[in-house]
C-alpha positions as CSV (number, residue, x, y, z in Angstrom):
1,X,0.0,0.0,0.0
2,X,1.4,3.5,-1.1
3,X,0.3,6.5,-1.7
4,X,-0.2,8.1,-5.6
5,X,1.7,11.2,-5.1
6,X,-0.7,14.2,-5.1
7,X,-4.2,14.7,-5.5
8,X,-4.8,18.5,-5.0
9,X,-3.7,21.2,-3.3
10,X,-6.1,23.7,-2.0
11,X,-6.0,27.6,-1.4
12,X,-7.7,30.8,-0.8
13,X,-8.5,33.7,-3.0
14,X,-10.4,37.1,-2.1
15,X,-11.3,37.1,-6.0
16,X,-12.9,34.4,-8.1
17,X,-12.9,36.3,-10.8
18,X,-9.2,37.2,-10.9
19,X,-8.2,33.7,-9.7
20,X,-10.2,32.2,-12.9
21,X,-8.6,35.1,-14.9
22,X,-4.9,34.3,-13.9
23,X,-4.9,30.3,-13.9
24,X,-7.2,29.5,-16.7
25,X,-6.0,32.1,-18.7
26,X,-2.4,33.7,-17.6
27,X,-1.4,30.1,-16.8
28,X,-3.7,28.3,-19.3
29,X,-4.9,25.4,-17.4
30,X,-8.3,23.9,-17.5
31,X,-11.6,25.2,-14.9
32,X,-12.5,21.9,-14.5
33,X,-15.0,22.8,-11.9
34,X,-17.0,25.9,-11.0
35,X,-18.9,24.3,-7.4
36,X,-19.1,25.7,-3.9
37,X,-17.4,24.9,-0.2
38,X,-19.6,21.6,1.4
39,X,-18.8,23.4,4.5
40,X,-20.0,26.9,3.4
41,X,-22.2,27.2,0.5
42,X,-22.3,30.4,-0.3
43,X,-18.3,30.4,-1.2
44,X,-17.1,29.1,-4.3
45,X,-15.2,25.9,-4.6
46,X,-12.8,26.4,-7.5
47,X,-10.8,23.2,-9.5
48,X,-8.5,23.9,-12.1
49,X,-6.3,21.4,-13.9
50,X,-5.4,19.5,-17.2
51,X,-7.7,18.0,-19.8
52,X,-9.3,15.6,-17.9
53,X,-9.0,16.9,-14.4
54,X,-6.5,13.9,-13.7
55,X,-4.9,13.9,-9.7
56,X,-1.7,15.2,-9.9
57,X,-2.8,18.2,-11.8
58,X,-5.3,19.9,-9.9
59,X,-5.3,23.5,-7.9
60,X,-8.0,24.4,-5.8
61,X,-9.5,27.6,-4.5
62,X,-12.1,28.6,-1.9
63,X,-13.5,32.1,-2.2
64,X,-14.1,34.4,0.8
65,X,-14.5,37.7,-1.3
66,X,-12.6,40.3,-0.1
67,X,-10.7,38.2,2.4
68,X,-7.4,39.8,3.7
69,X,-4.6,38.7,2.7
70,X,-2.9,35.8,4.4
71,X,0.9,35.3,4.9
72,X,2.3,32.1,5.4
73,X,4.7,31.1,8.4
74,X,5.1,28.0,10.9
75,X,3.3,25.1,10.0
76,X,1.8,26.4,6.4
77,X,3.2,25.7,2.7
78,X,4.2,28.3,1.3
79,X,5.5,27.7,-2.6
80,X,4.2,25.3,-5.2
81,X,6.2,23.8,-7.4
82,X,4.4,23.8,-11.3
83,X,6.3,21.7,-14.1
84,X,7.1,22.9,-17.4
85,X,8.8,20.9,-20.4
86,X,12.0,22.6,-20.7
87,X,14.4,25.5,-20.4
88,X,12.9,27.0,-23.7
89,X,9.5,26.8,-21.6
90,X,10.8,28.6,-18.7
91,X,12.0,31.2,-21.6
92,X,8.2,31.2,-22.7
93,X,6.9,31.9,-19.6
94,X,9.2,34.8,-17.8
95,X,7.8,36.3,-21.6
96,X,4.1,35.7,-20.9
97,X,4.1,36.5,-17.5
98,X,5.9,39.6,-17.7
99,X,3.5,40.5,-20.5
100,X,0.4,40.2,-18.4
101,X,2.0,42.2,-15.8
102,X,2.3,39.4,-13.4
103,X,6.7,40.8,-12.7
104,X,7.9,37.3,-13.1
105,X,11.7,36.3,-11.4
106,X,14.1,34.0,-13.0
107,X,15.8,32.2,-10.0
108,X,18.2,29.7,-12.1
109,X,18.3,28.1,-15.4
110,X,16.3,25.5,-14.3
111,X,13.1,27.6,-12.6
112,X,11.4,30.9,-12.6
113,X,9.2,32.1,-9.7
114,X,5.9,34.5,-9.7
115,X,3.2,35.4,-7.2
116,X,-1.0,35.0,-8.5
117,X,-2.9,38.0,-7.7
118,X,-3.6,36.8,-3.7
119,X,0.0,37.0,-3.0
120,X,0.6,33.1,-3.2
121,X,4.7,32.3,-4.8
122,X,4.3,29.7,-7.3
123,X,7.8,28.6,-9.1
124,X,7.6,27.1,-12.5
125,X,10.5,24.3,-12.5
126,X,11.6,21.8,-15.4
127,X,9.8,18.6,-15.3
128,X,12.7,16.2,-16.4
129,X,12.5,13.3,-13.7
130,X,9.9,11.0,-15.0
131,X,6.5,12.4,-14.6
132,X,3.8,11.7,-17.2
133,X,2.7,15.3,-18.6
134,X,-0.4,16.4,-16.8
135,X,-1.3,19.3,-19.8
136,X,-4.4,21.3,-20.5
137,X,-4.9,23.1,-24.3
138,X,-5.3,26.6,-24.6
139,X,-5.2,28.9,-27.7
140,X,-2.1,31.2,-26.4
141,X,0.2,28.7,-24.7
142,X,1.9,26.3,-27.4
143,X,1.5,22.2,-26.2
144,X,5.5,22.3,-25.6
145,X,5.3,25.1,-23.4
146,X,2.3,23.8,-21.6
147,X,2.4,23.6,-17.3
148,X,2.2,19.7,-16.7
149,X,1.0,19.4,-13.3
150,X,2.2,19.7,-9.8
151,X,5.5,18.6,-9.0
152,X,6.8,20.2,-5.3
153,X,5.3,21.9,-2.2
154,X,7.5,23.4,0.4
155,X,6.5,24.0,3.5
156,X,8.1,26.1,6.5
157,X,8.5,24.0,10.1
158,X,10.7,24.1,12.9
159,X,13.4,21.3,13.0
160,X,12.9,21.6,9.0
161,X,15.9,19.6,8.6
162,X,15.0,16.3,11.3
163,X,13.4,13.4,9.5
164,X,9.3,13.3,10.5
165,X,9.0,9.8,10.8
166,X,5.3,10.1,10.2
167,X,5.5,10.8,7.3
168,X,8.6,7.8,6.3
169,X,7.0,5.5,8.9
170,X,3.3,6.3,8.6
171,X,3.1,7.6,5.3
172,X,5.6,6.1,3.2
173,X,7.0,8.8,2.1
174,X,10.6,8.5,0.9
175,X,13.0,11.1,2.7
176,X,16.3,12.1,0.8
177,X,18.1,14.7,3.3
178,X,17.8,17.9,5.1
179,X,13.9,18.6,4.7
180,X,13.1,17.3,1.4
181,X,10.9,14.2,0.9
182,X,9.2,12.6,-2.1
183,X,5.9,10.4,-2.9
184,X,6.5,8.1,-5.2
185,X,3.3,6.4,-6.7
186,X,2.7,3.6,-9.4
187,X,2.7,6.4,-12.2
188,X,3.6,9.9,-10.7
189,X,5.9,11.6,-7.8
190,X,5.5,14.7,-5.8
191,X,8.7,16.4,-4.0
192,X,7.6,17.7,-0.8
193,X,9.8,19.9,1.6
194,X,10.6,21.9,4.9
195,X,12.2,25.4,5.0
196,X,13.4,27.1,8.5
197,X,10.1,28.8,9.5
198,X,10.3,32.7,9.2
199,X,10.3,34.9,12.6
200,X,7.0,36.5,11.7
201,X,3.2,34.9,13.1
202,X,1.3,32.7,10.8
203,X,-1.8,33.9,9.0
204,X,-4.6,32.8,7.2
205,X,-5.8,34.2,4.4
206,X,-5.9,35.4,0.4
207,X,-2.9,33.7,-0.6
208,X,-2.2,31.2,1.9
209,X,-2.6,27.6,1.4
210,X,-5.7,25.6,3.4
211,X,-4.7,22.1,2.6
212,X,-3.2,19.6,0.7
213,X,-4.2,16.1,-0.5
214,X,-2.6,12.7,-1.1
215,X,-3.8,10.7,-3.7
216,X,-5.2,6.9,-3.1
217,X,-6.7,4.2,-4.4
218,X,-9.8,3.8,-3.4
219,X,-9.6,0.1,-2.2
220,X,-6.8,2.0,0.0
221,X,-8.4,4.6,1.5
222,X,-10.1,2.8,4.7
223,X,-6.4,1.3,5.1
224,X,-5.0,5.1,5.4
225,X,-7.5,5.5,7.7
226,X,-7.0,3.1,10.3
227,X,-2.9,3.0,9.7
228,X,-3.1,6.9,11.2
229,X,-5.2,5.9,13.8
230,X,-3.1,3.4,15.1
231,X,0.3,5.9,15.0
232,X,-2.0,7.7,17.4
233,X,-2.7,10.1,14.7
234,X,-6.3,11.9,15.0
235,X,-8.0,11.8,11.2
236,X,-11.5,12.5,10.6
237,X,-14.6,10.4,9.5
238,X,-14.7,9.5,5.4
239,X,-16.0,12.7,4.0
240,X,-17.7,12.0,0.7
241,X,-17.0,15.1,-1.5
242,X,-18.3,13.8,-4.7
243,X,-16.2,13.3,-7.0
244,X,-13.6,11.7,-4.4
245,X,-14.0,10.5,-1.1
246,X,-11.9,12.4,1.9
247,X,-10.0,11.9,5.3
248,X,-8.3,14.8,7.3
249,X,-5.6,14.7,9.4
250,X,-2.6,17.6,10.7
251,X,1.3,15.9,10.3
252,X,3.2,16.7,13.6
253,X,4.7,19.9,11.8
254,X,1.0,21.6,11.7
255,X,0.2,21.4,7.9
256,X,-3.5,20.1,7.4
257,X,-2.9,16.8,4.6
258,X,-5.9,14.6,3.6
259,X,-6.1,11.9,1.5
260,X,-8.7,11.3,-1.7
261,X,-9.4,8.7,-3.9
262,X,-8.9,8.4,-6.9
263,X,-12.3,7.9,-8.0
264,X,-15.0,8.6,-9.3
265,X,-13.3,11.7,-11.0
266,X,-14.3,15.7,-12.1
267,X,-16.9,14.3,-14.9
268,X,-18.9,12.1,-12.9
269,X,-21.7,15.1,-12.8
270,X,-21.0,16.7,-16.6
271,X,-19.7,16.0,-19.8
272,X,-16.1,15.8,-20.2
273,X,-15.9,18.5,-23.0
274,X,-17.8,20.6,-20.4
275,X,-16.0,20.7,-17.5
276,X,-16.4,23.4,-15.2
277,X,-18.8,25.5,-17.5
278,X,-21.7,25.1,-15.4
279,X,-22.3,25.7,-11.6
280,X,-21.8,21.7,-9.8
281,X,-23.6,21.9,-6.6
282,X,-22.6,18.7,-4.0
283,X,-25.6,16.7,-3.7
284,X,-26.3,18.0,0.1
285,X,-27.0,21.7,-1.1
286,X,-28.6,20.7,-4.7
287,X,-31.8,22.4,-2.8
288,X,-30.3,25.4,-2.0
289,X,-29.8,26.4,-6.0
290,X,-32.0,29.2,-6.9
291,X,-30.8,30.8,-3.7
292,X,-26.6,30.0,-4.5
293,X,-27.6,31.7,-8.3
294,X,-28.7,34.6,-7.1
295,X,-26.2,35.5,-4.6
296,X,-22.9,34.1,-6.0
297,X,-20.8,36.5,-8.8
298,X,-21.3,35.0,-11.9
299,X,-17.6,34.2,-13.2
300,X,-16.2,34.2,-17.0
301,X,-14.4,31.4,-18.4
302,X,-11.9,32.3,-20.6
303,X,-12.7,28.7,-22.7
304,X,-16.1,28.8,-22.7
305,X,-16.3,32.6,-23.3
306,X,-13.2,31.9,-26.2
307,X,-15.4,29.1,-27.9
308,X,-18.7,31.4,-28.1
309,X,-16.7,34.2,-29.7
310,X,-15.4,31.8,-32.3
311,X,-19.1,30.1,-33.3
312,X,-20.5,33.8,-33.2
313,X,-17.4,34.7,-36.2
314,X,-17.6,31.4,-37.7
């Protein structure tokens, strides 16, 4: 039993509308979901990600609007870690994101660094170490230039550079030195890492990262469950969120991790060409829809908004 490397990673924005504008547009991944919070309805639950909404690829967002914004310290993530195909790519993108005003920061040869508009530091790296390509189509970023998927998260701790033996022990994760660890699954990897934690107080907000999520398979998932329990480890109840099933649990350095299945996946409730055109509502608020449609922001999606442009010329 192992995990599959990621799932998702979620956030919070203060802007739908700018967080749609920047990653499935600026960034040119897929919405693959427009839904709302299972714990707060009246926020937005946003999913972006590749083609097919595959684990591994997926960025999540809750809105608050007009949260403050956040700034991440002990026991929060604080950069992801996007792949791109090559150095050319990274050549593409300081272009494009400098373009769109987003003030971009070439680190090395090998990765470029930039902040979305809540503040949160993303670093675009070269994928070269064996993951399968993760890639979503859009009409202004060429296929070889195209972000394929997750591949780090760092995360700032105290005692960043100890071994957490939860996570080799408990979790399987493999550790290779200092703070950096990696998930190696059947078909994909994630690196995860600890930085010294900054002198400053935690906060959470715009920009900060709520969770993040370990992918399994589903026959699995009960088996997470009780293997926590049993390092003494508190998780919750399954959560069904529906299109994955969900545990939560804090690792001993205070980030909140959770574990989905794999299954059943982002189209069980539309059609695959459709993805994330239409507002999803989880099963349990279904009844509160003529309500959610009047007081949610209605939110433009560059693909759907680029394909009715093109029938209305053609």
């Amino acid at each position: 039993m192992r995990l599959e490397g990621l799932h998702h990673i979620t956030m919070i924005t203060g802007d739908a509308q700018s967080n749609v504008a920047f990653y499935a547009d600026v960034l040119g991944l897929r919405l693959v979901k427009k839904t709302v919070n299972f714990d707060d309805p009246s926020a937005y639950h946003l999913y972006f990600g590749d083609e097919t909404g595959a684990p591994g690829s997926i960025l999540t967002w809750f809105e608050f609007a007009g949260a403050a914004p956040g700034r991440a310290g002990l026991g929060m993530i604080h950069t992801l870690q996007l792949g791109v195909p090559s150095d050319a790519s990274l050549d593409f993108w300081q272009q494009r994101l400098a373009a769109k005003g987003a003030n971009p920061t070439r680190v090395s040869e090998r990765s470029l660094k930039v902040s979305d508009p809540d503040g949160l530091q993303l670093e675009l790296v070269v994928a070269d170490d064996g993951n399968p390509p993760l890639q979503a189509a859009h009409h202004e970023v060429p296929a070889e230039h195209a972000i394929t998927g997750l591949e780090g998260a760092r995360a700032y701790s105290m005692f960043h550079g100890v071994e957490e033996q939860v996570l080799t022990e408990v979790l399987g994760f493999e550790h290779q030195g200092g703070g950096e660890y990696r998930v190696q699954g059947d078909e994909r990897h994630f690196h995860w890492a600890y930085d010294e934690a900054p002198a400053w107080a935690p906060r959470s907000g715009a920009g900060t990262v709520h969770h993040i999520a370990w992918a399994s398979q589903d026959d699995d998932h009960l088996k997470w469950q009780a293997r926590v329990r049993e390092a003494d480890g508190y998780i919750t109840d399954v959560k069904d969120r529906d299109y994955f099933n969900a545990i939560y649990f804090r690792e001993p350095r205070g980030v909140l991790f959770e574990i989905a299945t794999m299954s059943p996946g982002f189209a069980a409730d539309e059609d695959a060409e459709r993805l994330g055109e239409e507002l999803r509502l989880p099963r349990q608020h279904e009844h509160l829809r003529a309500q959610l449609e009047r007081s949610l922001q209605p939110i433009v999606n560059p693909r759907a908004a680029a394909r009715e442009t093109s029938e209305v010329s053609a």
